[in-house]
C-alpha positions as CSV (number, residue, x, y, z in Angstrom):
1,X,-11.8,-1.7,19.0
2,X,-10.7,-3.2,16.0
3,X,-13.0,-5.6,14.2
4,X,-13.0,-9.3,13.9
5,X,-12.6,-9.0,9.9
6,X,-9.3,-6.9,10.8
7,X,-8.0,-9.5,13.1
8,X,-8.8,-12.1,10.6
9,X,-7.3,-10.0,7.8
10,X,-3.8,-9.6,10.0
11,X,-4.3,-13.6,10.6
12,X,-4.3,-14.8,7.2
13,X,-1.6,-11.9,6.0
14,X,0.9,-13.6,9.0
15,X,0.5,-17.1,7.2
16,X,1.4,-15.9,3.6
17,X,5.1,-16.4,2.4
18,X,7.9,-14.3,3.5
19,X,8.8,-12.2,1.0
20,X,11.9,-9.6,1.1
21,X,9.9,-5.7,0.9
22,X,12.3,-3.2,0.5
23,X,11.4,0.3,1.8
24,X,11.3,3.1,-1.1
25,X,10.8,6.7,-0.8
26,X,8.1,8.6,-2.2
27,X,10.5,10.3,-4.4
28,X,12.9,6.8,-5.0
29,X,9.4,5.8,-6.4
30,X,8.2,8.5,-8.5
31,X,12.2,8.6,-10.1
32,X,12.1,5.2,-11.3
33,X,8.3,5.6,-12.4
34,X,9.9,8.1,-14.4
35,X,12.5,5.8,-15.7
36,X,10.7,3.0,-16.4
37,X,7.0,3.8,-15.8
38,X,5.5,3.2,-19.2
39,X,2.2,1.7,-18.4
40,X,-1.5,2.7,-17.3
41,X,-0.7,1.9,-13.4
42,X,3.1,2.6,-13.3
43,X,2.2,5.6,-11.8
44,X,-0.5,4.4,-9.3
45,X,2.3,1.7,-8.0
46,X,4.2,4.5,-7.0
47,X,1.9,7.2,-5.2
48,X,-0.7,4.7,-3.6
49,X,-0.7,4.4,0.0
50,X,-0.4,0.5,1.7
51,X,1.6,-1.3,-1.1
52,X,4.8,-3.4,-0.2
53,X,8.1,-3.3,-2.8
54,X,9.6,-6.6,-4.1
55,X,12.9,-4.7,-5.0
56,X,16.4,-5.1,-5.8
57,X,17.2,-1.1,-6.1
58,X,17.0,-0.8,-9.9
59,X,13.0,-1.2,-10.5
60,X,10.2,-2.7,-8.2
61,X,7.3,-5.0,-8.4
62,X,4.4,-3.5,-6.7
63,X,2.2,-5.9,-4.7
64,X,-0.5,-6.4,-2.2
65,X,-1.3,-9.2,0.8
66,X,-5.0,-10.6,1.3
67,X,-5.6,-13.8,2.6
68,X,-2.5,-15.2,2.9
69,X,-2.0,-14.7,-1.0
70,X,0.3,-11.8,-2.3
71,X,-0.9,-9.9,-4.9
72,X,1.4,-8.1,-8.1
73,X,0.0,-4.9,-9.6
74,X,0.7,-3.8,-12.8
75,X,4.1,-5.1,-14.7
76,X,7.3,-4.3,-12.9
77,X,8.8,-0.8,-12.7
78,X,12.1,-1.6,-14.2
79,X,14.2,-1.7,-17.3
80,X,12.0,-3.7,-19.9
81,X,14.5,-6.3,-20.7
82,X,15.3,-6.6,-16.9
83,X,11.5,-7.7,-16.8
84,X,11.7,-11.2,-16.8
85,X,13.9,-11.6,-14.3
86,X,12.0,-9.6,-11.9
87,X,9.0,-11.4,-12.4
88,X,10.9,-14.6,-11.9
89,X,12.6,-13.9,-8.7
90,X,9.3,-12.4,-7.6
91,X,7.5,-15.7,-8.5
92,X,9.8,-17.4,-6.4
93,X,10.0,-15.4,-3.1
94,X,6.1,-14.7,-2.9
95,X,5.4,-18.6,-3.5
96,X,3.5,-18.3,-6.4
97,X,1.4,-15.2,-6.4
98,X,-1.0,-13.5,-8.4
99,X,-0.6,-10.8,-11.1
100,X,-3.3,-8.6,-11.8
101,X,-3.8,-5.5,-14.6
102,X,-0.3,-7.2,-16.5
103,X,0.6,-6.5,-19.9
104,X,1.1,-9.1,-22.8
105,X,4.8,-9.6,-22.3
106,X,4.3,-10.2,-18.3
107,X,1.8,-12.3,-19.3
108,X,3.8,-14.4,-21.3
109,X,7.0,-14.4,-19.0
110,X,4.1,-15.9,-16.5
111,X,2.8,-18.7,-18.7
112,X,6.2,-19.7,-19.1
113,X,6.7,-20.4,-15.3
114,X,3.3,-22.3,-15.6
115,X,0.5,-19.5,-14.7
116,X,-2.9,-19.9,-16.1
117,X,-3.4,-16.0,-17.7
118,X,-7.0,-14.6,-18.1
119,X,-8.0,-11.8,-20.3
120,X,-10.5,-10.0,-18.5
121,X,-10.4,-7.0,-20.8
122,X,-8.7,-4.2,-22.7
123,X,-6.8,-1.0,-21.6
124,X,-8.2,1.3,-25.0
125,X,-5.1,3.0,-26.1
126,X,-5.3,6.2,-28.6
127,X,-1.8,6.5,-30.6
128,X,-1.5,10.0,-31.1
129,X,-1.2,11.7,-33.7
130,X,-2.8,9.4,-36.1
131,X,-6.3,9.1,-33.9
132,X,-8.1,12.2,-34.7
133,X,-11.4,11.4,-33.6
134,X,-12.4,11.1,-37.2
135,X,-14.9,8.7,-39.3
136,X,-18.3,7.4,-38.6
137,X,-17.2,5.3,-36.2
138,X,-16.2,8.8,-34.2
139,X,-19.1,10.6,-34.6
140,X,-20.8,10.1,-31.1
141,X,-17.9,11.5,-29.6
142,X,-17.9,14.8,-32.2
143,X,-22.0,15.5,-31.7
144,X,-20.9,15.6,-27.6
145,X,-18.3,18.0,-28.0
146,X,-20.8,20.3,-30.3
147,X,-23.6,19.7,-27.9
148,X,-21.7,21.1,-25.1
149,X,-20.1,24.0,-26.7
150,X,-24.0,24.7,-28.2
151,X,-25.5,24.4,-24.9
152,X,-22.9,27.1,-23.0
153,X,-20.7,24.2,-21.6
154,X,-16.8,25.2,-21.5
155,X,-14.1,23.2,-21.4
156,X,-10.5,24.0,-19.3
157,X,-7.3,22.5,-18.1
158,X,-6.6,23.5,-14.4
159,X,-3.0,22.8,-13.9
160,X,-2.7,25.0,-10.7
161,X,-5.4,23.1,-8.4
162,X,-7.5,26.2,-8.3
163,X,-10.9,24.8,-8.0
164,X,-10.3,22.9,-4.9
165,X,-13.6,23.5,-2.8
166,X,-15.2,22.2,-5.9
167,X,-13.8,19.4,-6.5
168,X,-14.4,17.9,-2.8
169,X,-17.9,19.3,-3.5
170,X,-18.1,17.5,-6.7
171,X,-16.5,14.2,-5.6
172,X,-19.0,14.5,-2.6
173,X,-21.6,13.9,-5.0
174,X,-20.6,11.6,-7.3
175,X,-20.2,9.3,-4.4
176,X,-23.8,9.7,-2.7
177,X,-24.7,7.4,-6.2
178,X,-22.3,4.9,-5.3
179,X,-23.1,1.3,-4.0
180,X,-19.8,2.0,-1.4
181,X,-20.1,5.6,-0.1
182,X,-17.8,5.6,3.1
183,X,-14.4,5.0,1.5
184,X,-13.1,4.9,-1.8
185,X,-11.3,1.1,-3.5
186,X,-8.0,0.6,-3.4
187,X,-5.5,-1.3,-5.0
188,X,-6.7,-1.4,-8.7
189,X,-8.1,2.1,-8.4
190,X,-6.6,4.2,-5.6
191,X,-8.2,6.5,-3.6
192,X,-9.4,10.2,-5.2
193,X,-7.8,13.4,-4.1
194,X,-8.5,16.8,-4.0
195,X,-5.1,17.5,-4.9
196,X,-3.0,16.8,-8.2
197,X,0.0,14.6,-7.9
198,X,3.2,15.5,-9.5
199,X,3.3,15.8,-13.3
200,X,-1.2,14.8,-13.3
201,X,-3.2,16.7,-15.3
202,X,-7.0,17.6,-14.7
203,X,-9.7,19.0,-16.9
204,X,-12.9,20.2,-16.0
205,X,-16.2,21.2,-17.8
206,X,-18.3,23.9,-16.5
207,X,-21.9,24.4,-17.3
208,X,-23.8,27.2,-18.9
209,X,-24.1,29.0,-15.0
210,X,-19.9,28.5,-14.3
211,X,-21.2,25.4,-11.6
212,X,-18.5,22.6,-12.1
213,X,-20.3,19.3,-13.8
214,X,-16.9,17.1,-14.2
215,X,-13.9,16.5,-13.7
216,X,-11.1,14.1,-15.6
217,X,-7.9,13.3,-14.1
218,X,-5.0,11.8,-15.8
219,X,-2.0,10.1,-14.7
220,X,1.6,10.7,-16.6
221,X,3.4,7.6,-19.1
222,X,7.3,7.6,-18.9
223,X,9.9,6.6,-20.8
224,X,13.8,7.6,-20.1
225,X,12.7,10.5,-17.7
226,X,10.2,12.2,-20.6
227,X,6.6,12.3,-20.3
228,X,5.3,10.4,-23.7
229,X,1.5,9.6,-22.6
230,X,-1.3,10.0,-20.1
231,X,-4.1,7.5,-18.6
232,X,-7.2,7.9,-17.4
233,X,-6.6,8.2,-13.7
234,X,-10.3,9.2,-12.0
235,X,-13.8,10.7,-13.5
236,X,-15.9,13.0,-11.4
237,X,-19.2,14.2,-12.3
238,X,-22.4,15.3,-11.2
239,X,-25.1,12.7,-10.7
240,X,-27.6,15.0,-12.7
241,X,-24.8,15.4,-15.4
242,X,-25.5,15.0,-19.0
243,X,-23.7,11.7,-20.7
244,X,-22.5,14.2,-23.2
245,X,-20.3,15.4,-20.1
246,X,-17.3,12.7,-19.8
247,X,-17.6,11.9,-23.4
248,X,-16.9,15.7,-25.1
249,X,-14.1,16.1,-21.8
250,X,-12.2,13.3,-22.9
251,X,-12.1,14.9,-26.4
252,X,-11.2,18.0,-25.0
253,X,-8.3,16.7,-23.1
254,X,-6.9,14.1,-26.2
255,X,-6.9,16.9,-28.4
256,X,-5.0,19.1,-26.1
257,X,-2.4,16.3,-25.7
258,X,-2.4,15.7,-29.7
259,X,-1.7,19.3,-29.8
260,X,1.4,19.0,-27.6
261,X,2.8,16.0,-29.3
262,X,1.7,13.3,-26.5
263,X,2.4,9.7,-28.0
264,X,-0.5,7.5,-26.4
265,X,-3.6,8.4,-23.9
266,X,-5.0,5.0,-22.8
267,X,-8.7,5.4,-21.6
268,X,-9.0,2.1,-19.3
């Protein structure tokens, strides 16, 4: 029987504005990701289960509907100068909603309509080649990566979603620590899977007896079809893990997209 917070929930969602969703594939989403998907949750808009699409066939503007208020995330999937006007139409059909996770330039489209804009904090973004991991203020993250390699730790890219069983086993774990163990957030993060999505990536670190200690996922930046950067999509680890773990990973993984001529990794 459903709950009384559901039937609440389905109240409040009845009495928000009317606002014209268009139904997109899987696949119509994921090709104008790849278009126009150029930042940190362009991907997540796309893939993530239970979002509605304000859409007028050439880009979208993902959103969400909770207590009679809709809900924008990220900046919209669409041509960059076709931004504004997206933003503006959207404004007006959801009655005023909320943005969350924007950019500076949605940001300022929205403070032009009016909107109050809070800066909450800062997607980190590593423009590659020039950030090397150098200098002193670098050096944590170089002692983690020695550490590791000292101590028998090895580092990998699993591209063909080998290590299934122990990833699930891994995840497992990482959430018997967490506050919420039942089910996993949505909306600004989206739920974890087993699984790689199309054009992820996922490296791993394996201790000194080949057990698997973490795992780092990373979703793809587009621009004009081309991959050009990644972001910092979910971290797994063991609860027992050492904090060397995510920090020598991450390393591991930049450097491998350094090597391969990646623009920007943005860490969240």
């Amino acid at each position: 029987m459903p709950s009384l917070r559901i039937h609440i929930d389905r109240f409040l969602e009845g009495a928000a504005p009317k606002v014209p969703r268009r139904e997109l594939t899987h696949l119509e989403r994921l090709a104008l990701v790849r278009r126009h998907g150029d930042f940190s949750l362009a991907y997540s808009t796309a893939v993530q289960q239970k979002l509605s699409y304000f859409s007028e066939g050439d880009g979208y503007i993902a959103f969400g509907t909770k207590m009679k208020h809709h809900f924008a995330l990220g900046d919209p999937v669409v041509d960059p100068a076709d931004r504004p006007g997206h933003i503006r139409r959207f404004v007006e059909a959801a009655g005023g909603p909320w943005f969350v996770q924007i950019g500076a330039a949605t940001a300022k489209v929205l403070a032009g309509l009016g909107y109050q804009v809070n800066r909450l904090g800062i997607d980190t973004r590593l423009q590659l080649p020039a950030h090397d991991f150098s200098g002193k203020r670098n050096e944590t993250v170089r002692y983690s990566e020695r550490w590791l390699a000292k101590k028998g730790f090895t580092f990998a890219e699993d591209r063909a979603n080998m290590l299934l069983d122990e990833v699930s086993r891994l995840s497992e774990n990482w959430r018997g620590e967490r506050i919420v163990k039942r089910w996993e957030m949505g909306f600004l993060n989206r739920p974890f899977a087993d699984h790689l999505g199309a054009d992820m990536r996922r490296f791993v670190l394996h201790g000194p007896e080949g057990e698997l200690v973490a795992i780092l996922d990373f979703d793809p930046l587009f621009s004009d079809g081309k991959v050009i950067g990644y972001t910092t999509a979910f971290k797994r680890k063991q609860v027992d893990a050492t904090p060397h773990a995510e920090i020598g990973l991450t390393k591991f993984a930049v450097d491998r997209f350094r090597e391969e001529g990646v623009s920007a990794v943005t860490l969240g």
